[in-house]
VODOBA-477177 format. One record per residue: residue number from 0; y negated, x negated, z negated of N, C-alpha, C, O in turn. Coordinates in nm, 3 decimals, m for minus. Layout:
N
+------+---------+---------+---------+---------+---------+---------+---------+---------+---------+---------+---------+---------+
! resi !    n.c2 !    n.c1 !    n.c3 !   ca.c2 !   ca.c1 !   ca.c3 !    c.c2 !    c.c1 !    c.c3 !    o.c2 !    o.c1 !    o.c3 !
+------+---------+---------+---------+---------+---------+---------+---------+---------+---------+---------+---------+---------+
!  NUM !       Y !       X !       Z !       Y !       X !       Z !       Y !       X !       Z !       Y !       X !       Z !
...
+------+---------+---------+---------+---------+---------+---------+---------+---------+---------+---------+---------+---------+
***
This chain:
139
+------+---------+---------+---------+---------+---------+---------+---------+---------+---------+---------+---------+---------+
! resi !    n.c2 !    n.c1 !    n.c3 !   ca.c2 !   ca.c1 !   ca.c3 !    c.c2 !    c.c1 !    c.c3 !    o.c2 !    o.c1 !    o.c3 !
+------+---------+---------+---------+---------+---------+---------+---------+---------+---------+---------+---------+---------+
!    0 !  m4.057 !  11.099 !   7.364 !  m4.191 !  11.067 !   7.324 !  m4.287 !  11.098 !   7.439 !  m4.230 !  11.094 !   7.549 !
!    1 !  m4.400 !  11.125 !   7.442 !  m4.501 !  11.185 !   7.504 !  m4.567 !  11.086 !   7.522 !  m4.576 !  10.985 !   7.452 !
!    2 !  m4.642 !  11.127 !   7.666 !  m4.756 !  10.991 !   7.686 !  m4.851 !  10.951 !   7.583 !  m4.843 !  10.833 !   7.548 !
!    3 !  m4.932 !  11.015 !   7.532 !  m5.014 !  11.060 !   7.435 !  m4.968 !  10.982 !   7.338 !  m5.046 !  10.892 !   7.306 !
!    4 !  m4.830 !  10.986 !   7.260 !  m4.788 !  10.960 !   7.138 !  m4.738 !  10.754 !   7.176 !  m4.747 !  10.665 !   7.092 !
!    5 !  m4.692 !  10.739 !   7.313 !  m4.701 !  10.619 !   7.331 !  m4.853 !  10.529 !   7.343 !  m4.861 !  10.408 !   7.324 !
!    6 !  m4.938 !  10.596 !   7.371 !  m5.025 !  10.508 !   7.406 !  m5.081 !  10.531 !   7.257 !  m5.157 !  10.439 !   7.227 !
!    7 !  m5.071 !  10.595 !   7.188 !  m5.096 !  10.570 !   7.026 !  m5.014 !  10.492 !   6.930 !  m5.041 !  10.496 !   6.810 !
!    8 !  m4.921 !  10.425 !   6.974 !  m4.810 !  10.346 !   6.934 !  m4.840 !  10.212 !   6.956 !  m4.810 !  10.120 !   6.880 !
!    9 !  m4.944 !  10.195 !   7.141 !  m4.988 !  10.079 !   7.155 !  m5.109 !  10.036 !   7.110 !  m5.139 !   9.918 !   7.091 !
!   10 !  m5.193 !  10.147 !   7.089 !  m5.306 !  10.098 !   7.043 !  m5.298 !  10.054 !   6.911 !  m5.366 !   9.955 !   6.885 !
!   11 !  m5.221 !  10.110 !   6.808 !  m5.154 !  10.079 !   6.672 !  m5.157 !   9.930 !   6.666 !  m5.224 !   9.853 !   6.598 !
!   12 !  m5.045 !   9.909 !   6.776 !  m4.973 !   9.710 !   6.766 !  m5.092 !   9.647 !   6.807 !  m5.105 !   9.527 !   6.784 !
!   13 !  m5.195 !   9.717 !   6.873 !  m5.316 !   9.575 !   6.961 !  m5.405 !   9.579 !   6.805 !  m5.451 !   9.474 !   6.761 !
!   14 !  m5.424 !   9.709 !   6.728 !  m5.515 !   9.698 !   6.630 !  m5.506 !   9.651 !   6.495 !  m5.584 !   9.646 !   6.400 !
!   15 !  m5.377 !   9.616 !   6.518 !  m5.317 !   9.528 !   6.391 !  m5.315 !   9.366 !   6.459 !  m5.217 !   9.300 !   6.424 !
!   16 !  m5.393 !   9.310 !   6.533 !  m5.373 !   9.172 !   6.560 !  m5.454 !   9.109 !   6.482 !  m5.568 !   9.148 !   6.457 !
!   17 !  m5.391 !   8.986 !   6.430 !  m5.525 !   8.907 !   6.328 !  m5.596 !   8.804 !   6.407 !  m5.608 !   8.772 !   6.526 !
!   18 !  m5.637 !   8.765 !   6.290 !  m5.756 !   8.655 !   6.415 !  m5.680 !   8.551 !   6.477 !  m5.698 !   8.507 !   6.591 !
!   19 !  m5.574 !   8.504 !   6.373 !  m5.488 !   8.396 !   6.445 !  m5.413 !   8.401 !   6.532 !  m5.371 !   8.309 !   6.602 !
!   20 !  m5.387 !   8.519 !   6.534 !  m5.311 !   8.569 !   6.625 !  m5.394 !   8.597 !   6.759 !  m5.337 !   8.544 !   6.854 !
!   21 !  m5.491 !   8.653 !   6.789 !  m5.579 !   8.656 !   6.869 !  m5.591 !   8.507 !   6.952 !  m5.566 !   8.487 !   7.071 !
!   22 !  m5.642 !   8.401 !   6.839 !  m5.696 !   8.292 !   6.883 !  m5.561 !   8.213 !   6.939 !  m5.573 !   8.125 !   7.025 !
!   23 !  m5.456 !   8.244 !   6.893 !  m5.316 !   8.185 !   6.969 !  m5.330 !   8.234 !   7.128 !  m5.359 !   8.157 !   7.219 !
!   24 !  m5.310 !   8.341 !   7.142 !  m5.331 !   8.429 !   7.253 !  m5.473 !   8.417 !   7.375 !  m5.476 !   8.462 !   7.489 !
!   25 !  m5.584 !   8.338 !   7.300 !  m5.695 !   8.329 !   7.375 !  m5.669 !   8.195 !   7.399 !  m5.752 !   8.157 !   7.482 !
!   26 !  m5.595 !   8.106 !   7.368 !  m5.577 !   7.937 !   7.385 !  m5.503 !   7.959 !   7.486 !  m5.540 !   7.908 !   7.592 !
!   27 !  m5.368 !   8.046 !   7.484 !  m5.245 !   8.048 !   7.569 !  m5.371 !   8.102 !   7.726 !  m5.347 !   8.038 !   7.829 !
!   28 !  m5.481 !   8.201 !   7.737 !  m5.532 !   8.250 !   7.834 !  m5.596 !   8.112 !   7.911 !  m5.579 !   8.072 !   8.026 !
!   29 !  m5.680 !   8.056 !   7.795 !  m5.765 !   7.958 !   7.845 !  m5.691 !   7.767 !   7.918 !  m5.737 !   7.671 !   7.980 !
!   30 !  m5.600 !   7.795 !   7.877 !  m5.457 !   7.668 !   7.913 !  m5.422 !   7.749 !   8.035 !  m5.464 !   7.688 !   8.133 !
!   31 !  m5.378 !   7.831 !   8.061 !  m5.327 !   7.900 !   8.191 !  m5.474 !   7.893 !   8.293 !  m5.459 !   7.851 !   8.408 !
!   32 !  m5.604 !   7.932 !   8.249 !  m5.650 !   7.913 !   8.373 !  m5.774 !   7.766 !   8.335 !  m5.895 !   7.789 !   8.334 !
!   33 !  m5.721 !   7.630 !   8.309 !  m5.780 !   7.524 !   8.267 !  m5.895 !   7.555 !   8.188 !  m5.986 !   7.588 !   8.263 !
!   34 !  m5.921 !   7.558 !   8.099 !  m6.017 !   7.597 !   8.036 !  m5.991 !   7.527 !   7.907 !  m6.077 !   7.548 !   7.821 !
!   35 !  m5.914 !   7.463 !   7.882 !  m5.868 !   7.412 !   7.740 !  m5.841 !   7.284 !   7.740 !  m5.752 !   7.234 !   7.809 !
!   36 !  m5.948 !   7.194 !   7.629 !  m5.943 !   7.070 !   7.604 !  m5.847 !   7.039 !   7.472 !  m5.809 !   7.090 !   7.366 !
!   37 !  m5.833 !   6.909 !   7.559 !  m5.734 !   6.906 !   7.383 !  m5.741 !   6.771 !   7.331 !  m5.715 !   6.692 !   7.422 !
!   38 !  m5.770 !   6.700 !   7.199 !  m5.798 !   6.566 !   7.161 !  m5.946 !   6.553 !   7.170 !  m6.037 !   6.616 !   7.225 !
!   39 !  m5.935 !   6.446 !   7.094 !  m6.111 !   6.385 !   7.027 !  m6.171 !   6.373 !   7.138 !  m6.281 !   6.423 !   7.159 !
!   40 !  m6.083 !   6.282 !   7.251 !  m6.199 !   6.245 !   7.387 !  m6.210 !   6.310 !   7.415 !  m6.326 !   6.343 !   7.391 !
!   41 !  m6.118 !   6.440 !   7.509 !  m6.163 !   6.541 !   7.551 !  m6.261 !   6.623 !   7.496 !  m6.373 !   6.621 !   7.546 !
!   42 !  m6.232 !   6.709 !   7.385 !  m6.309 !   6.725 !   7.291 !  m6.424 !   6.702 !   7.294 !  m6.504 !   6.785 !   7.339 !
!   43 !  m6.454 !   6.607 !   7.256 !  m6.607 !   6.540 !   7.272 !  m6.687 !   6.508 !   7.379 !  m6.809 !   6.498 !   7.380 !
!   44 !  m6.598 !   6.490 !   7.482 !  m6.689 !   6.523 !   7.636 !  m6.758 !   6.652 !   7.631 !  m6.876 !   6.686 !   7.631 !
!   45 !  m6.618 !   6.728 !   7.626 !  m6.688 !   6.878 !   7.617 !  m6.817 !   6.877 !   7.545 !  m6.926 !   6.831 !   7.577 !
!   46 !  m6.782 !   6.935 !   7.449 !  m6.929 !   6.946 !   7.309 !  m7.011 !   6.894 !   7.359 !  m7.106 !   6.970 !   7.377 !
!   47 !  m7.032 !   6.762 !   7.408 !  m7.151 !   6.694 !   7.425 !  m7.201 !   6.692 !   7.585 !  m7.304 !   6.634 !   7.619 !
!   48 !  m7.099 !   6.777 !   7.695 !  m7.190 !   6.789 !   7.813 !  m7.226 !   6.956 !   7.780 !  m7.259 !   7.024 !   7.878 !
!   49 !  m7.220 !   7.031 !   7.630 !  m7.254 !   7.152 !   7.622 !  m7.133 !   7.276 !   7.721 !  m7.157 !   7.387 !   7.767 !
!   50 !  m7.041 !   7.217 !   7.721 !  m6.944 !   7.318 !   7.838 !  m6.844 !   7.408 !   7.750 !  m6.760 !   7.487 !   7.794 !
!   51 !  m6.870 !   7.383 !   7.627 !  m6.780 !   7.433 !   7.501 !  m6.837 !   7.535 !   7.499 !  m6.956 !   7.553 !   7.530 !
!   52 !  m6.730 !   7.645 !   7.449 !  m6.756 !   7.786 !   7.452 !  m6.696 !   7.837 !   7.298 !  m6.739 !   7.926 !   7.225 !
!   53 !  m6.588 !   7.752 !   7.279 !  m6.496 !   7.785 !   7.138 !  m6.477 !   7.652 !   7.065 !  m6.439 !   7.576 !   7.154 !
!   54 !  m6.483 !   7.588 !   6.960 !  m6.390 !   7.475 !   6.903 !  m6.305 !   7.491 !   6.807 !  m6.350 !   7.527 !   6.698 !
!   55 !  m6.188 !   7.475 !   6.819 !  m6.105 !   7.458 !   6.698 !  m6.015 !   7.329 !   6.621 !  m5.938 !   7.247 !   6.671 !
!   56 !  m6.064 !   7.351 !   6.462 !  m6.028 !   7.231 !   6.408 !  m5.943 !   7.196 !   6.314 !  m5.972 !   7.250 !   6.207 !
!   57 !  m5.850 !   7.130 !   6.308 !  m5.751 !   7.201 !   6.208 !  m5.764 !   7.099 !   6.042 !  m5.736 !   6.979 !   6.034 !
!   58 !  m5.805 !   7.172 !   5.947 !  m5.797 !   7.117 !   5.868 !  m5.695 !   7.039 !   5.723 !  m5.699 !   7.019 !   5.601 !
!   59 !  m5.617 !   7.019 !   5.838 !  m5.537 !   6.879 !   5.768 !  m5.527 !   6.813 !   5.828 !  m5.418 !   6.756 !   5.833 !
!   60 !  m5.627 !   6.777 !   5.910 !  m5.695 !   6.612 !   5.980 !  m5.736 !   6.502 !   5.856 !  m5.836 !   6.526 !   5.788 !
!   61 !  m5.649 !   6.376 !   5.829 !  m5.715 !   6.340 !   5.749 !  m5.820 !   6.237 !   5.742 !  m5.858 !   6.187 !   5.636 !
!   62 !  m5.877 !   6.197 !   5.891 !  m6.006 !   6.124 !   5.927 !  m6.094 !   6.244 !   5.897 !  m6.077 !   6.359 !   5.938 !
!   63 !  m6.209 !   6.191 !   5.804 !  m6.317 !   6.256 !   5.804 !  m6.461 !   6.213 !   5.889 !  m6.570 !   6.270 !   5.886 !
!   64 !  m6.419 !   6.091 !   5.966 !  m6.520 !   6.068 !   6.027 !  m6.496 !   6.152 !   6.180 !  m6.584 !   6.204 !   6.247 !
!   65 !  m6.375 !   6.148 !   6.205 !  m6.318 !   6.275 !   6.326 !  m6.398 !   6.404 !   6.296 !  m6.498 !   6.444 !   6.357 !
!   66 !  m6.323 !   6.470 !   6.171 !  m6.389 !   6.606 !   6.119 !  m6.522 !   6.598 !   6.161 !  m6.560 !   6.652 !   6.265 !
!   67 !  m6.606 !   6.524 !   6.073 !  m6.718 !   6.499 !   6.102 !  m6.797 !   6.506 !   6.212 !  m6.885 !   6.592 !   6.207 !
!   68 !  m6.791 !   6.444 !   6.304 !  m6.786 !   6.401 !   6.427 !  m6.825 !   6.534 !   6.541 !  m6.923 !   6.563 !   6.609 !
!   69 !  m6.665 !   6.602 !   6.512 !  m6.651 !   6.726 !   6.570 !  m6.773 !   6.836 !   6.501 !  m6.829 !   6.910 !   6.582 !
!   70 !  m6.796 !   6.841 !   6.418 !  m6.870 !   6.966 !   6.341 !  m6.997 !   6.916 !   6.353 !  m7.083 !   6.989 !   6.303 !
!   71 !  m7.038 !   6.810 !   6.403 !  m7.178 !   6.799 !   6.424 !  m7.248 !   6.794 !   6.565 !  m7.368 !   6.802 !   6.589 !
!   72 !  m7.112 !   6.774 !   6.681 !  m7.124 !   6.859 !   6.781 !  m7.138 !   6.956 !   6.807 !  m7.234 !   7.001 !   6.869 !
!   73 !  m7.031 !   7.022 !   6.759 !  m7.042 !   7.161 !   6.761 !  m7.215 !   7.254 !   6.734 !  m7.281 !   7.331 !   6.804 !
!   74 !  m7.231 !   7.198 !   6.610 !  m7.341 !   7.240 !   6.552 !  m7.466 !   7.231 !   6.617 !  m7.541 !   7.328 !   6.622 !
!   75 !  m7.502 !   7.090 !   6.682 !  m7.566 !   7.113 !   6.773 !  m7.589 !   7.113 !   6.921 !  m7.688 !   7.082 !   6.987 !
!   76 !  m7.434 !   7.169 !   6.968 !  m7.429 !   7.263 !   7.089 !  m7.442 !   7.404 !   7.083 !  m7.437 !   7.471 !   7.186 !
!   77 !  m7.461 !   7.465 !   6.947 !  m7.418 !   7.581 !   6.926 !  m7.299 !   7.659 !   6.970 !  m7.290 !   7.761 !   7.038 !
!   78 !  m7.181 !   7.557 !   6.892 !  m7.035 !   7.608 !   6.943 !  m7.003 !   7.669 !   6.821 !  m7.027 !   7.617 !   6.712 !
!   79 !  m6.929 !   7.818 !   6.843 !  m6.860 !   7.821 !   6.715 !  m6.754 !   7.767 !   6.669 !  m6.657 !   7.783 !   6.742 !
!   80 !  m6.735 !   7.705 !   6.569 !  m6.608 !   7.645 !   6.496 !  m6.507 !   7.745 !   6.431 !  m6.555 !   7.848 !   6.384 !
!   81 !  m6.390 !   7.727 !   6.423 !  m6.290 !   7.788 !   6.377 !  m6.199 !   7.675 !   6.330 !  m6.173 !   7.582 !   6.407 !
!   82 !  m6.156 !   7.678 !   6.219 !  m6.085 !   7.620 !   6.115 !  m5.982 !   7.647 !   6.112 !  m5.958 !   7.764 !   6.082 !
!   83 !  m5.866 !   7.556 !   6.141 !  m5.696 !   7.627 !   6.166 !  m5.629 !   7.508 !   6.063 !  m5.645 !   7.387 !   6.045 !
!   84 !  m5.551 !   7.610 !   6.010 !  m5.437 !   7.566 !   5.893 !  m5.403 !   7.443 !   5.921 !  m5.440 !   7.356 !   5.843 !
!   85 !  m5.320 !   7.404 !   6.047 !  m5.239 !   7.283 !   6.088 !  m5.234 !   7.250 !   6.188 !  m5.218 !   7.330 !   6.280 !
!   86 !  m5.248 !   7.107 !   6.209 !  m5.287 !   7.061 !   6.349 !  m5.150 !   7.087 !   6.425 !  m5.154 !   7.127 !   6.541 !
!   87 !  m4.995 !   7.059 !   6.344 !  m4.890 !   7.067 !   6.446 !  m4.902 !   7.235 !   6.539 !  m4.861 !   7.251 !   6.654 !
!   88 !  m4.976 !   7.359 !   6.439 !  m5.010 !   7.492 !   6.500 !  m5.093 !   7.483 !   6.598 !  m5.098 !   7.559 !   6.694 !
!   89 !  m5.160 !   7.389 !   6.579 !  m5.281 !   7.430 !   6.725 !  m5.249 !   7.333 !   6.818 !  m5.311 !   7.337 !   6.924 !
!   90 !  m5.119 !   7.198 !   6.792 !  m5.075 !   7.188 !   6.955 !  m5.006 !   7.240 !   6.991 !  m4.989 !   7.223 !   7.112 !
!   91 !  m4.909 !   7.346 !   6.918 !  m4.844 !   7.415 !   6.965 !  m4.913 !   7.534 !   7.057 !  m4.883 !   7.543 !   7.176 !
!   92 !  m5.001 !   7.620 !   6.999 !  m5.062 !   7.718 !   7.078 !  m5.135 !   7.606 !   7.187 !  m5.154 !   7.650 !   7.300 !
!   93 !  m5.163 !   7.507 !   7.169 !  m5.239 !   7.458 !   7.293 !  m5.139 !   7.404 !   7.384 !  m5.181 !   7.303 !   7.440 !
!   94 !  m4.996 !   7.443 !   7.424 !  m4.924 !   7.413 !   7.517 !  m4.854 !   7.258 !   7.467 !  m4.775 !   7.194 !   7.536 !
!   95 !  m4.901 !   7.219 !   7.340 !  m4.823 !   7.060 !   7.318 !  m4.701 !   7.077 !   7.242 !  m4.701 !   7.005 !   7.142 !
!   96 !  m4.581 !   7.159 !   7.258 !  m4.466 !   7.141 !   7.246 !  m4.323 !   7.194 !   7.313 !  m4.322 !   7.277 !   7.404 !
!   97 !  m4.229 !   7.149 !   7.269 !  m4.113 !   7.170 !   7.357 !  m4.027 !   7.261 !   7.253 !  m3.999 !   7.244 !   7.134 !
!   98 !  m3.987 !   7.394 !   7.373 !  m3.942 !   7.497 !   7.313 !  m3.784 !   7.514 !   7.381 !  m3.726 !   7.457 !   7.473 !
!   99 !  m3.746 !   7.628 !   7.283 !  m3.590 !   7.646 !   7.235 !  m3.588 !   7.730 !   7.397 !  m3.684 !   7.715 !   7.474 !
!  100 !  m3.513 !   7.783 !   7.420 !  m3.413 !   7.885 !   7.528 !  m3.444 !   8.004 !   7.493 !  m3.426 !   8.097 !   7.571 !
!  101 !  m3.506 !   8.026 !   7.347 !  m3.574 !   8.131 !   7.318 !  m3.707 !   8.143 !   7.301 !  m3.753 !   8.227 !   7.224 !
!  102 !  m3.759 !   8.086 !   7.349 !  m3.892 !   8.068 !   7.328 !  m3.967 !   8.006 !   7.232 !  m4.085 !   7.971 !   7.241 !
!  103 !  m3.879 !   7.994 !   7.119 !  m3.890 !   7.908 !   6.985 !  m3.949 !   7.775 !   7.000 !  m3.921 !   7.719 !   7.107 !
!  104 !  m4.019 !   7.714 !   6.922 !  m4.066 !   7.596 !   6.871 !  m3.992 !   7.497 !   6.858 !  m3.927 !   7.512 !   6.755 !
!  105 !  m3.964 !   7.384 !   6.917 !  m3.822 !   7.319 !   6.889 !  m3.890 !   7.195 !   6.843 !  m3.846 !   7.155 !   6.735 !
!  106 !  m4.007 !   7.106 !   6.905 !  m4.123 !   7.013 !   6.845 !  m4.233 !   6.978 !   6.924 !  m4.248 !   6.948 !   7.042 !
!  107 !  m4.339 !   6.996 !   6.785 !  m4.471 !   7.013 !   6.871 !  m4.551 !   6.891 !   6.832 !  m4.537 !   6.823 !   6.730 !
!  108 !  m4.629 !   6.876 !   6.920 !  m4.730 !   6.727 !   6.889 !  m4.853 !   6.816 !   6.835 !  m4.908 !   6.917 !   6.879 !
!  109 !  m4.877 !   6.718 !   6.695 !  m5.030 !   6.769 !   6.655 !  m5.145 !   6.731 !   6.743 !  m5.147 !   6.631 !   6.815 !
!  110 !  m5.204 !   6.786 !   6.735 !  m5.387 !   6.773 !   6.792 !  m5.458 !   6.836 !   6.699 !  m5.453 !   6.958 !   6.683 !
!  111 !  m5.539 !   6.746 !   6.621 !  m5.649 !   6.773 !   6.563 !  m5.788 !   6.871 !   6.622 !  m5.861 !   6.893 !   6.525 !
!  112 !  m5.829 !   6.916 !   6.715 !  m5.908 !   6.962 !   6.758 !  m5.885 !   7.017 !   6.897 !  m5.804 !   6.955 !   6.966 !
!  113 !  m5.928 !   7.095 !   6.936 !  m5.909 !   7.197 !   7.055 !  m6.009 !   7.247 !   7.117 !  m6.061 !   7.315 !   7.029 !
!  114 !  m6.093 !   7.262 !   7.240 !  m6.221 !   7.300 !   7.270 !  m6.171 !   7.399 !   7.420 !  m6.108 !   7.364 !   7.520 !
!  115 !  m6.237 !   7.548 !   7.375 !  m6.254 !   7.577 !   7.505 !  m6.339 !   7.635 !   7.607 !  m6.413 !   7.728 !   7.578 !
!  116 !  m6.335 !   7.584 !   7.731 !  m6.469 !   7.545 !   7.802 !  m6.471 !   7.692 !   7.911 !  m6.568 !   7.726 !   7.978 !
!  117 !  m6.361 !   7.753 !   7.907 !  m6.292 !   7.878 !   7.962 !  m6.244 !   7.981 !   7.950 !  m6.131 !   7.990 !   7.999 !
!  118 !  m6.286 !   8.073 !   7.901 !  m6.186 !   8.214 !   7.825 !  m6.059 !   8.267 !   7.927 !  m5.954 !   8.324 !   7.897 !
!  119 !  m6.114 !   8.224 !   8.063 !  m6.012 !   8.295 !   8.126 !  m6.043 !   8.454 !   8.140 !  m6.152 !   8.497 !   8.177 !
!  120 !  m5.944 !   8.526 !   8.107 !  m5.998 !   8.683 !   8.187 !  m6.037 !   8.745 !   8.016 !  m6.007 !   8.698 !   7.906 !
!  121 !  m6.092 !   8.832 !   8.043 !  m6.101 !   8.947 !   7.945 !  m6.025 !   9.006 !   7.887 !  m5.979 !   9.090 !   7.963 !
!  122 !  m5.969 !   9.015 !   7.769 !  m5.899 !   9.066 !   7.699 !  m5.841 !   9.075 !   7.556 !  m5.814 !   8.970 !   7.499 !
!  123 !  m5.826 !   9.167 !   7.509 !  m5.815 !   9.261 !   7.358 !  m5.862 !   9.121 !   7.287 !  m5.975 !   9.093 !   7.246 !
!  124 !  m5.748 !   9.044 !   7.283 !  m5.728 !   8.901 !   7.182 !  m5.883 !   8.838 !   7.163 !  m5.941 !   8.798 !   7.062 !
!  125 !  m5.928 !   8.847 !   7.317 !  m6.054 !   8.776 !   7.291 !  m6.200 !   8.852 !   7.263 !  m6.302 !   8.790 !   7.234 !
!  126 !  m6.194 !   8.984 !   7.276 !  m6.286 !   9.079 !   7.194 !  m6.295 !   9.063 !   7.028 !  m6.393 !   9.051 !   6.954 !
!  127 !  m6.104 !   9.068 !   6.989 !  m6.137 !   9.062 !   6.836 !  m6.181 !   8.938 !   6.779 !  m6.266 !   8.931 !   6.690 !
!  128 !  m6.118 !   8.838 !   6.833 !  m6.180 !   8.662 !   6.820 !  m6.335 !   8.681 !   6.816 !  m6.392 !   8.689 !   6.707 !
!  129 !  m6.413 !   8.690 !   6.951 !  m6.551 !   8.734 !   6.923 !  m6.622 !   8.799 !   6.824 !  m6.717 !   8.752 !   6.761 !
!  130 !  m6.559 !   8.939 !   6.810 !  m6.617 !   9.013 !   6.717 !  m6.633 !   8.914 !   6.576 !  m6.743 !   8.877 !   6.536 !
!  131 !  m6.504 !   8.880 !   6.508 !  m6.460 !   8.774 !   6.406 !  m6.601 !   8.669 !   6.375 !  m6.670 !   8.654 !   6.274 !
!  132 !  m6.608 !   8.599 !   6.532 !  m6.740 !   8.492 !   6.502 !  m6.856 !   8.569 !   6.467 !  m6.912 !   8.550 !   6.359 !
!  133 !  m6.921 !   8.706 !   6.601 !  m7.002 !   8.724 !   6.525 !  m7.009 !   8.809 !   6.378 !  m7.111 !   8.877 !   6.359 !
!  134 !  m6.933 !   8.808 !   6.301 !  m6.920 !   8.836 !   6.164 !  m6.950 !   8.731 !   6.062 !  m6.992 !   8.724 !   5.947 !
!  135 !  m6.910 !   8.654 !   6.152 !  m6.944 !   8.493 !   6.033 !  m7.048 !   8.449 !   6.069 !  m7.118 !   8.426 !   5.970 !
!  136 !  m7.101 !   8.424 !   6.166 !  m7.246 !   8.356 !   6.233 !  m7.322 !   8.499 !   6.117 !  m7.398 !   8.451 !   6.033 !
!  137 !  m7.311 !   8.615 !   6.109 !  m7.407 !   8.678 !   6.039 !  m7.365 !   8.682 !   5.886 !  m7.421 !   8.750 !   5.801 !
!  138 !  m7.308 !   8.637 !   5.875 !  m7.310 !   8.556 !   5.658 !  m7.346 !   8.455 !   5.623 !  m7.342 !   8.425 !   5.504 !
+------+---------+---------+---------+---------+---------+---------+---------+---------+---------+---------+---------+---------+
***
């Protein structure tokens, strides 16, 4: 294979990443260089000293005064929100579980909400994440 034909092989796998996938990958950046809150208190410090840059919330929280709570911070910090399937998924990407010998998932603690105050460095995951928000901020 040719240089040419590899680096068209990689750009292939980076341009097939989805958003969740992205936003797994921008949590794992922002936890590596502190940048990532995790839980209501934390959480809500953030949002409300304005240091939030991302929030994520997973909707099968079943306090709605939590939900609540969070989305009206957000809203007026001007944070974007992102909505994730399951809270046990987003403590997992946020560093809250204990893994197999393979890297596998073995058990993760839920966290309802996730804030981050840090992107950490530049990269692919967090261009397409961006791009993503501003697509929705303009609908």
């Amino acid at each position: 294979m040719s240089d040419t034909e590899q680096e068209m092989a990689v750009e292939a796998e980076v341009q097939e990443m989805s958003v969740l996938d992205a936003l797994k990958e921008v949590l794992k950046k922002a936890l590596i260089h502190d940048g990532l809150k995790k839980g209501l208190h934390e959480c809500a410090k953030a949002l409300d000293k304005r240091t939030a840059r991302l929030c994520c919330l997973a909707k099968d929280c079943e306090n709605e005064e939590y939900k609540k709570l969070i989305r009206a911070l957000a809203s007026e910090g001007d944070v974007n929100l992102i909505m994730v399937d399951s809270g046990k998924d987003l403590g997992a990407w946020c560093g809250l579980a204990k893994l197999t010998e393979e890297g596998e998932v073995k058990k993760a603690v839920r966290t309802s909400c996730a804030v981050i105050t840090e992107f950490g460095e530049e990269t692919h995951a967090l261009n397409i994440l961006l791009d993503y928000l501003k697509k929705q901020a303009e609908e």
